[in-house]
C-alpha positions in Angstrom: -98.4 0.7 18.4 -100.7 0.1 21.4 -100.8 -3.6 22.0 -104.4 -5.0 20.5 -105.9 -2.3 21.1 -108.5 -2.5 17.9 -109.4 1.0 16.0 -111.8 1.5 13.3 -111.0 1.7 9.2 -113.3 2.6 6.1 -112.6 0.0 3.8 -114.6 0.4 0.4 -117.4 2.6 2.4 -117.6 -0.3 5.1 -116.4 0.5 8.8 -114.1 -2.5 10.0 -112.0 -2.8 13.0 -108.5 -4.0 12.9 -105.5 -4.3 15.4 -103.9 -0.4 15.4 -100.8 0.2 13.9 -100.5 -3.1 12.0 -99.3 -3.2 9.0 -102.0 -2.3 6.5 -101.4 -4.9 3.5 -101.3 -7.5 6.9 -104.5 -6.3 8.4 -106.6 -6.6 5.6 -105.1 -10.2 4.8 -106.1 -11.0 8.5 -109.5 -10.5 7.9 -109.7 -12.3 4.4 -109.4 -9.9 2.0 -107.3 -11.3 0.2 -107.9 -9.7 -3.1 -106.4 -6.2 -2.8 -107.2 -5.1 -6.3 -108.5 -5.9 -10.3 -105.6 -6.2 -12.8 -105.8 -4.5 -16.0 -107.5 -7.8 -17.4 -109.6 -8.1 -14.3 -107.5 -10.6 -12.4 -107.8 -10.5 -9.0 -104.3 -9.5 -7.1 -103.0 -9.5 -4.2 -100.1 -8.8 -2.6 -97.0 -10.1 -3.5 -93.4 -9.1 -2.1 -95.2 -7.1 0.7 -91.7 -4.8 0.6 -92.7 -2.1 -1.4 -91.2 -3.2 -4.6 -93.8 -4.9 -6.7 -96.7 -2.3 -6.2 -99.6 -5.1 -6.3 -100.7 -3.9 -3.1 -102.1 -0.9 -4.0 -104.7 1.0 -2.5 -106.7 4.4 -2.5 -105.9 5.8 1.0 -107.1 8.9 2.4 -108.0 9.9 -1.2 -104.5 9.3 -2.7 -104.4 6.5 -5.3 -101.6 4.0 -5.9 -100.1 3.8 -1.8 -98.5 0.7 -1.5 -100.7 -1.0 1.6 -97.3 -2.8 2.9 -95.5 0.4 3.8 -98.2 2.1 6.0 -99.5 1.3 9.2 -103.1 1.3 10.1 -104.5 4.0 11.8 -107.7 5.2 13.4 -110.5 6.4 11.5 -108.3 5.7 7.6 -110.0 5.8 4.7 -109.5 3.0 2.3 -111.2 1.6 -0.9 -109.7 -0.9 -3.2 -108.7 -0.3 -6.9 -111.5 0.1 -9.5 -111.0 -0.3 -13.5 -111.4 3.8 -13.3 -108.2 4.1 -11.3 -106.1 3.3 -14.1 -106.4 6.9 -15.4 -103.4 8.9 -15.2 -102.7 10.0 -11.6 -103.8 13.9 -10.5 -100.6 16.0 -9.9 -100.8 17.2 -6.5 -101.0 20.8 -5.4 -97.8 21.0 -3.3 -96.7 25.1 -4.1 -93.1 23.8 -3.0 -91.6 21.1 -1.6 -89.8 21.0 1.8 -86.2 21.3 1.7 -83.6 19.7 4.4 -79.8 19.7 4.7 -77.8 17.1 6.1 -73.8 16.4 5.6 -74.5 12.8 4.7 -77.8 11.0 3.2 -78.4 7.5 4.3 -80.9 6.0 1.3 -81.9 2.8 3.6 -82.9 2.2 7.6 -81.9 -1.4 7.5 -78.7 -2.9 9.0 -76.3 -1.8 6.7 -78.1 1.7 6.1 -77.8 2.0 10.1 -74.2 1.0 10.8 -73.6 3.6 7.8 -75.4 6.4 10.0 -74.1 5.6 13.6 -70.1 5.5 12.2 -70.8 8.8 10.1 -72.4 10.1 12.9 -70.3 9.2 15.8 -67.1 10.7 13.7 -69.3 14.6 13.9 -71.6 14.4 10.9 -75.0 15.4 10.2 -76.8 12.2 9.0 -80.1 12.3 7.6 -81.5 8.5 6.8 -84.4 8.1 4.4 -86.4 4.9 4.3 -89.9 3.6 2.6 -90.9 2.0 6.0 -92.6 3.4 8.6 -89.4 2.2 11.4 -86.2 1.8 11.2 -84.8 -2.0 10.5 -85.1 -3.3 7.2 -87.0 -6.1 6.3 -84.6 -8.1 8.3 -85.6 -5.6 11.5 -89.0 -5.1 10.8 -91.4 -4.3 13.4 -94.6 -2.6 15.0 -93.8 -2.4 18.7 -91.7 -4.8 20.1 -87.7 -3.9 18.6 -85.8 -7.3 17.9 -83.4 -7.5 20.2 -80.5 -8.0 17.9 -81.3 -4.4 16.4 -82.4 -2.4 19.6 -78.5 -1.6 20.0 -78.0 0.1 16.7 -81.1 1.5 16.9 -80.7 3.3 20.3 -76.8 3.7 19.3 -78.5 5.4 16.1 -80.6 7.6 18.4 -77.3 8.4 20.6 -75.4 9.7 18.1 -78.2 12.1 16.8 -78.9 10.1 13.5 -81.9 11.7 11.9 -85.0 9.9 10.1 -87.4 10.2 7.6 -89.1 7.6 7.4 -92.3 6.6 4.5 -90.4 8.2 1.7 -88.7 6.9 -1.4 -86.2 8.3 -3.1 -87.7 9.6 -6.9 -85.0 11.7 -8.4 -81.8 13.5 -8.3 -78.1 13.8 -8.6 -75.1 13.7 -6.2 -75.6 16.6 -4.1 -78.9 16.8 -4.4 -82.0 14.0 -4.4 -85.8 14.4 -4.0 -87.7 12.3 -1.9 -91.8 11.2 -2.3 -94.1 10.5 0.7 -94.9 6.8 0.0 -98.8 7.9 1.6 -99.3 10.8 -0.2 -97.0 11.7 -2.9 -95.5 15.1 -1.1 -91.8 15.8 -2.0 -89.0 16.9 -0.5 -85.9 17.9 -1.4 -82.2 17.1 0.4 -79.2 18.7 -0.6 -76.2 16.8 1.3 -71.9 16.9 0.8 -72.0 13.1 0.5 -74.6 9.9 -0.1 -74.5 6.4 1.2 -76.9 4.1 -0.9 -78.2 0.9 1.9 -81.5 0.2 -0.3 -81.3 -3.4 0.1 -82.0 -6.3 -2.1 -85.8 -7.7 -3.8 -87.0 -10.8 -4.1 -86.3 -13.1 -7.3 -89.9 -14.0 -8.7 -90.0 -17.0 -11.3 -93.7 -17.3 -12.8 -95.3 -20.1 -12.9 -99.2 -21.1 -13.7 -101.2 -19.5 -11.1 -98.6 -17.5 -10.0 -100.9 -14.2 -9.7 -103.2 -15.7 -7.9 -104.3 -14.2 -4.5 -102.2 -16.0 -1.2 -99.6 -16.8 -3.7 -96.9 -14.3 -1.8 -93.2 -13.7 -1.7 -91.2 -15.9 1.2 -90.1 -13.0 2.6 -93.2 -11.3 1.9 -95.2 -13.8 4.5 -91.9 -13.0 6.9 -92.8 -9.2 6.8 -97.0 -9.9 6.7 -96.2 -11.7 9.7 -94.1 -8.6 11.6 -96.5 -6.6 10.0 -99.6 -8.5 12.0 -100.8 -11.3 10.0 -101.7 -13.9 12.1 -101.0 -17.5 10.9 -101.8 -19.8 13.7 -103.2 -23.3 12.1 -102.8 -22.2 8.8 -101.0 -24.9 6.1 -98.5 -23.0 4.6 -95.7 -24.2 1.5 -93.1 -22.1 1.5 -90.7 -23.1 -1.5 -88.2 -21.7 -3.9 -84.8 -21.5 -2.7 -82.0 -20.3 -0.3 -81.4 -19.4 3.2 -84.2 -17.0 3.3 -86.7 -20.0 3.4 -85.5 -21.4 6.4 -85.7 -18.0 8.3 -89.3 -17.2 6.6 -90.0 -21.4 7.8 -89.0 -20.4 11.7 -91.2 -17.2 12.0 -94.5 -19.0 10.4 -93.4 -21.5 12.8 -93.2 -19.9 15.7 -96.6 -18.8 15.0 -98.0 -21.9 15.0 -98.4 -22.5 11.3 -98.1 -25.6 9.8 -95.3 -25.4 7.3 -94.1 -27.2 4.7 -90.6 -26.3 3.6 -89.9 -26.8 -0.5 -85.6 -26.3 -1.4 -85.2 -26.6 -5.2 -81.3 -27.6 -4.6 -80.1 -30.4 -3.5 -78.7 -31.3 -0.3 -75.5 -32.7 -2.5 -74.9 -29.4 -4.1 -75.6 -27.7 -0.2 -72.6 -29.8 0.7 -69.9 -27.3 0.2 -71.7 -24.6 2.1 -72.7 -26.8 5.1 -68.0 -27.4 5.0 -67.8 -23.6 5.2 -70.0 -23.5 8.2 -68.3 -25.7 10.0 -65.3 -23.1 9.8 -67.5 -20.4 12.3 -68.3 -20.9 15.7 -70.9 -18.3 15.1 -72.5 -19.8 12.2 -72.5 -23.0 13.5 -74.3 -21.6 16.1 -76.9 -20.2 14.4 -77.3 -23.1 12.1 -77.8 -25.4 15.2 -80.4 -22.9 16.2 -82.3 -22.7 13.7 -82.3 -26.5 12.5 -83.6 -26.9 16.0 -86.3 -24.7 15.7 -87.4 -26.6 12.7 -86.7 -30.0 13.6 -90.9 -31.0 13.6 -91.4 -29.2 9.9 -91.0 -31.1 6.5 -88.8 -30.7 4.4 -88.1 -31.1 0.9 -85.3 -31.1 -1.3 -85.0 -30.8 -5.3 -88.5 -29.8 -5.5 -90.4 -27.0 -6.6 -94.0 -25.6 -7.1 -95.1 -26.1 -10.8 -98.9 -24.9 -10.6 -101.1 -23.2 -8.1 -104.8 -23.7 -8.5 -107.9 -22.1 -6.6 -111.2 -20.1 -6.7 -110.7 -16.1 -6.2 -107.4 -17.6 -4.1 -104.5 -20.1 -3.7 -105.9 -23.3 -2.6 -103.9 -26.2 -3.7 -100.2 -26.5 -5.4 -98.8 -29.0 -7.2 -94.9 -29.7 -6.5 -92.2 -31.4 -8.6 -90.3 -33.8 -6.2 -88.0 -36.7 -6.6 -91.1 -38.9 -6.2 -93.4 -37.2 -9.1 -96.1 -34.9 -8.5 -97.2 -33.8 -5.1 -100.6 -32.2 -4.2 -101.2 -29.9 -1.0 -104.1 -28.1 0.0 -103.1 -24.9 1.5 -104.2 -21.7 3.0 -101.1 -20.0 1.5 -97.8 -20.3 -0.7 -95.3 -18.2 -0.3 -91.9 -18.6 -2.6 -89.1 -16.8 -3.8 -86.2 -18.0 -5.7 -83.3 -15.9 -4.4 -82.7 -12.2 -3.8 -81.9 -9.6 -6.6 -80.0 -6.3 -5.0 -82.0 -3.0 -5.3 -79.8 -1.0 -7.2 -82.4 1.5 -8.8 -81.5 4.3 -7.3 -77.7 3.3 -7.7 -78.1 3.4 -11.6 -79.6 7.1 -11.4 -77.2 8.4 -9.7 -74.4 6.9 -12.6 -72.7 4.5 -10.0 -71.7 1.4 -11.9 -73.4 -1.9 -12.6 -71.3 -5.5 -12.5 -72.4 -8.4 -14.6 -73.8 -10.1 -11.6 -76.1 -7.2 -10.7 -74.6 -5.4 -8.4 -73.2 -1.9 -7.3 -69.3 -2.0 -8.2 -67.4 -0.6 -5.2 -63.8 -0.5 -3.6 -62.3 -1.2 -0.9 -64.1 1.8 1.2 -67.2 1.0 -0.3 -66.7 4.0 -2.5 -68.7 3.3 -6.1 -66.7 5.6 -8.3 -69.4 8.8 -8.5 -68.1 11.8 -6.5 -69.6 12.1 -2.7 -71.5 8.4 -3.5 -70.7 5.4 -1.4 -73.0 1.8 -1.5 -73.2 -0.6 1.4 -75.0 -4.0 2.1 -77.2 -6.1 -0.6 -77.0 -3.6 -3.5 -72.6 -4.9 -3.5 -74.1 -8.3 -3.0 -76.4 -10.5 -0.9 -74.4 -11.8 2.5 -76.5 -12.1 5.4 -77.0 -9.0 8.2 -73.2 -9.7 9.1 -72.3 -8.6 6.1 -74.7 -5.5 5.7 -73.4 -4.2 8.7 -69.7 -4.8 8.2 -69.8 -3.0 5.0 -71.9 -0.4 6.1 -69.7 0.7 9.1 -66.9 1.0 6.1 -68.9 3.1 4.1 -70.2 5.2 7.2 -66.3 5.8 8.1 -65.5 6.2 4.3 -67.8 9.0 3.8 -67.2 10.9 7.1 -63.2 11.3 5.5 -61.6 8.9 7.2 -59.7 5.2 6.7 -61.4 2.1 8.1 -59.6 -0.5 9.7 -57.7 -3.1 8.3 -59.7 -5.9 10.0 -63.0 -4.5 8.9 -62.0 -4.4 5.5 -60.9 -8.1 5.7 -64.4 -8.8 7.0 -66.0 -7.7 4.3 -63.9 -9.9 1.9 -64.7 -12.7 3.9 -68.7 -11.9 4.0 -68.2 -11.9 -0.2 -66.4 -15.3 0.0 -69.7 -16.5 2.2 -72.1 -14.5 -0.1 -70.5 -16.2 -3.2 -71.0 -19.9 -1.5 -74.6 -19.1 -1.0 -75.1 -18.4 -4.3 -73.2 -21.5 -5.9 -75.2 -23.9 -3.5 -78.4 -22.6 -4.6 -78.2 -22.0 -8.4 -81.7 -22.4 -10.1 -82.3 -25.6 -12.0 -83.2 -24.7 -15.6 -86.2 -26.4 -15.1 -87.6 -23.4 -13.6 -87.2 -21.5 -16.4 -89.4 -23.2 -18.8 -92.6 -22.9 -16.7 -93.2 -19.5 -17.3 -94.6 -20.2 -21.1 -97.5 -19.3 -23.0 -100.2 -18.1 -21.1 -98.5 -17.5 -17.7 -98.9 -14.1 -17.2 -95.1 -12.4 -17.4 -95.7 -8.8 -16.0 -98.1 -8.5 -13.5 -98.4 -4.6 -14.3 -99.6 -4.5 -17.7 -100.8 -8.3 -17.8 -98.7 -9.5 -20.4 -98.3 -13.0 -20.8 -94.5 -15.1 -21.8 -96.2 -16.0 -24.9 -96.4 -12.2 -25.9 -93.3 -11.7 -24.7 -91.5 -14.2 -26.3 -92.6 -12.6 -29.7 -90.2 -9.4 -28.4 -86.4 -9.8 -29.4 -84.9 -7.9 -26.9 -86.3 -5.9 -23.6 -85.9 -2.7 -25.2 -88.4 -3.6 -27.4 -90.4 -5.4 -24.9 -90.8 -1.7 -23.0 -91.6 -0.3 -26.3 -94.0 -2.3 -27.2 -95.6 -4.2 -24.9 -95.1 -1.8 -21.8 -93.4 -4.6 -19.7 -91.5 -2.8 -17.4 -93.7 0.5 -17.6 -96.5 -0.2 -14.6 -96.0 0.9 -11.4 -93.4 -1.4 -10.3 -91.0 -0.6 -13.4 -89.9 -3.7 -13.8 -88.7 -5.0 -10.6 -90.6 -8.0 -11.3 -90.6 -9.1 -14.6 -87.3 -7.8 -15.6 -85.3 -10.0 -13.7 -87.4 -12.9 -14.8 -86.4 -11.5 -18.6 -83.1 -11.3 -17.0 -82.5 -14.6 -15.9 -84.0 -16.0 -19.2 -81.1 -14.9 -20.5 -82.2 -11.5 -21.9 -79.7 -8.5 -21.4 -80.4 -5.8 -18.3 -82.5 -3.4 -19.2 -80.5 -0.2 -21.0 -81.2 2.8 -18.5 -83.1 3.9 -15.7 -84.8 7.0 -15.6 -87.1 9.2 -13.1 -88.8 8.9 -11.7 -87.3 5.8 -10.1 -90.0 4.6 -7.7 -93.8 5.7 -8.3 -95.5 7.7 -5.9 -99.1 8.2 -5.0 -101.4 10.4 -7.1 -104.9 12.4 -5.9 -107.9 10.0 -5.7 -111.4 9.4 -4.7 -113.0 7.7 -1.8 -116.6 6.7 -2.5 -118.9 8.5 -0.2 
């Protein structure tokens, strides 16, 4: 990225300028456009977890329909044009006469911390590591960045770079078995395929979406989306933001908008009783203690609220007011944006294809080395269960270690417990309410992919059925979004996941 420097983009046959190498989603929400695309009713959309997950960013781009606009960066001269009604017809296969083949002793699926500490030890101990990631850089969501590195992860990325740990970065993995996985370009939908001895899976964790009336509405975004919009470019300065749901994740998403000069509003559905517990365990480390002090510092000026939540969102063409639940009774904001998320579900997608096996609580069993029970597959950071970067790291250096043959350290091996301890406190202090559950009804639209409302969906008796027949689950985001909402309803997990397991781009047109 060069600074500020501006470059021009064809956006829906009109030439715009916009800041080089931002993030695309980001750039076009800096200039209002808020709505990114029609839904299959007609709804206007726009982006949502701004992480690749939910797909409700798409765009045509460079004639090559259904790229997700948060996981490319802008470029001189691109071609863009939002989605039409016509775009909904099935995607043209691409004319790729073979696709590219690499070999590596170890595949990395994930850039972020965990994904990276999984590299560097494999690495450093003679492998060959190959790391594949959606984003354009290496970091994670927790890392992200255009052009200035944070500097808590410029020493694993230049140790990464030491120890000749190779990328490939703006690919998803689409298919495959131990031994041998295809890969999709995330701009174009060009494959490749890697054949490696062993596989670390570092693919993170999702955000936890509950609906709610006006929940699809354009500036309604995930909390950590508005984190990586901001990275990505977005600026925020004067803006009233809510950010609400629940969990540590608010507080960090609550500092960055800050930092930027938003004006924030900060929304906890638990209760600072309940929080109690959590705040004793943090008192036990220096370190956290530290960074608690930190951050409660750096958000001493922003309001905060506890027990509430956001029960409506209202606007024309976007978010412009929402209604919260407090102790007090009904609260009304105007706002430029909401963002919210109620917790983070582990990405375990690609874990499922590959046979490893899922716990009750949603997460990749593994052992002690991180080892998930499938030949040559290992699983490190969210997917085994959401911790913090500590804890990503920590159990990605075992992992690394584990799959290059050898035995890691005792100590390290007692971290990890210890992260799992913490990682099971956050959870208990921020259960949801059931209260939250019962505001996704009737005509609150359920799955964003096929527009199907609760009310529709209530009429299903189980999510098999709701796949079956109502497609919820089948649209481009297969079911990262509403399945977990099913899920947490109290429906059972959905009963398999096939390929391709992420959606890739398909041939389009760009208006001339």
């Amino acid at each position: 990225m060069s600074g500020d420097r501006k470059v021009k983009i064809r956006l829906d046959g009109v030439w715009i300028e916009v800041k080089e190498g931002a993030q695309l989603a980001a750039a076009l929400l800096d200039l209002g456009v808020v709505s990114l695309r029609r839904s299959a009713t007609g709804e206007r959309r726009g982006a949502l977890c701004a992480m690749g997950s939910c797909h409700e960013c798409r765009l045509v781009v460079d004639g090559h329909r259904g790229v997700r606009s948060c996981l490319i960066r802008v470029r001189d001269q691109m071609q863009v044009e939002t989605e039409r009604e016509l775009d909904r017809a099935p995607l043209a296969p691409l004319e790729i006469s073979a696709p590219q083949q690499d070999v590596a002793n170890l595949l990395v699926i994930g850039a972020g911390p965990a994904g990276l500490a999984a590299a560097i030890a494999a690495a450093e101990l003679g492998l060959d590591v190959l790391v594949v990631d959606e984003s354009p850089g290496p970091g994670g969501r927790i890392w992200a960045h255009n052009d200035r590195i944070p500097a808590e992860a410029r020493s694993w990325i230049e140790r990464a770079e030491r120890a000749g740990v190779r990328r490939l970065h703006g690919y998803s993995i689409i298919d495959g078995e131990p031994g041998r996985l295809q890969a999709s370009s995330v701009a174009s939908g060009e494959s490749i395929e890697i054949e490696c001895d062993t596989i670390v899976i570092a693919t993170g964790a999702r955000e936890r979406f509950l609906p709610f009336p006006g929940w699809t509405l354009p500036g309604v975004v995930g909390a950590g989306a508005l984190q990586s919009l901001i990275k990505g470019g977005l600026a925020v300065k004067g803006k009233r933001l809510v950010v609400a749901g629940t969990g540590p994740l608010l507080l960090a998403v609550a500092q960055l908008a800050r930092q930027q000069q938003a004006r924030v509003l900060l929304v906890e559905q638990a209760s600072n009783f309940k929080r109690i517990p959590l705040l004793l365990r943090v008192l036990k480390s220096r370190a956290r203690i530290r960074q608690s002090m930190a951050l409660w510092k750096s958000l001493r000026d922003v309001e905060k609220l506890s027990c509430s939540w956001p029960v409506k969102a209202e606007g024309d063409q976007r978010v412009e007011r929402v209604h919260l639940q407090t102790e007090k009774g009904i609260r009304i904001e105007d706002v430029d944006g909401l963002a919210v998320g109620f917790g983070l579900v582990p990405e375990t997608r690609v874990a499922e294809g590959l046979g490893c096996r899922i716990l009750d609580d949603g997460c990749v069993a593994v052992d002690h080395q991180q080892w998930t029970g499938v030949e040559g597959v290992y699983c490190a950071g969210e997917p085994t269960g959401i911790a913090g970067c500590e804890a990503a790291i920590d159990s990605g250096l075992v992992a690394g270690i584990s799959a290059a043959g050898r035995t890691p350290r005792a100590h390290l091996q007692a971290r990890v417990r210890r992260h799992r301890a913490w990682g099971a406190a956050l959870e208990a202090a921020h259960s949801l309410r059931p209260e939250l559950f019962h505001q996704g009804r009737g005509e609150v639209m359920l799955c964003r992919c096929e527009d199907v409302t609760a009310a529709t969906a209530d009429r299903i008796g189980s999510i098999r059925e709701a796949r079956l027949l109502c497609r919820i689950g089948m649209g481009p985001c297969q079911g990262r979004v509403c399945m977990p909402i099913l899920e947490a309803q109290g429906e059972h997990r959905a009963d398999s996941v096939r390929p391709p397991w992420s959606t890739s781009p398909g041939k389009g047109e760009i208006s001339q």
